[in-house]
N, C-alpha and C positions, 0 to 999 in steps of 0.2 A: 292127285292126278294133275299134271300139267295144261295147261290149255295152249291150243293151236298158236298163240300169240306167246307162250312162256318158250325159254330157250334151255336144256337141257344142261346138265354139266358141262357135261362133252363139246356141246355147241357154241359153249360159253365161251371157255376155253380156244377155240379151234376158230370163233370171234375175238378172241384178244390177237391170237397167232399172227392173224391175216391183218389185224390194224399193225401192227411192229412191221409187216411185212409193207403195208402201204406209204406207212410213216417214212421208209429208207426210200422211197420214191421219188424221181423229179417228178413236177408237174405234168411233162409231157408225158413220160413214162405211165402216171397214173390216170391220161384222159385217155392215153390207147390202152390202155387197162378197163378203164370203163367202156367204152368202145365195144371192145371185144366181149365183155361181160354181157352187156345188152344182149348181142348177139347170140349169146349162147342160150340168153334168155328165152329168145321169140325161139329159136329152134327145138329146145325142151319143150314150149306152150306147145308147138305142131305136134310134136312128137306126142306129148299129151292126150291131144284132140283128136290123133291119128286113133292111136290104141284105145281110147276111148269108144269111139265112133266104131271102129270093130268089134271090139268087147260088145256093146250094145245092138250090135249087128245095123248100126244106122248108113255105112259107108252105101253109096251106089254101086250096083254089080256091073260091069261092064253091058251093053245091049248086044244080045246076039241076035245074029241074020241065021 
């Protein structure tokens, strides 16, 4: 069994893909490439944190009058 730290065949692979794919990069090309990665990153974490906090039923309910 893998551990959360191991990377699967498929991953392996689909990590070599995307370095050949970095590698044909200019520089600038590959900092708005990070740039934009980041970004997807913290937006995934919300979305994370979102469906979490629901599933858990932690989210606050709106206050009604």
């Amino acid at each position: 069994m893998t551990t959360p730290r191991e990377l699967s065949l498929e991953q392996q692979f689909s990590l070599s893909s995307f370095k050949l794919q970095v590698d044909q990069m200019s520089q600038e090309q590959a900092q708005q490439f990070l740039v934009d990665l980041y970004e997807h990153m913290m937006v995934r974490e919300n979305m994370y944190q979102h469906f979490l906090k629901h599933q858990w039923g932690l989210e606050s309910s709106p206050t009604q009058f």
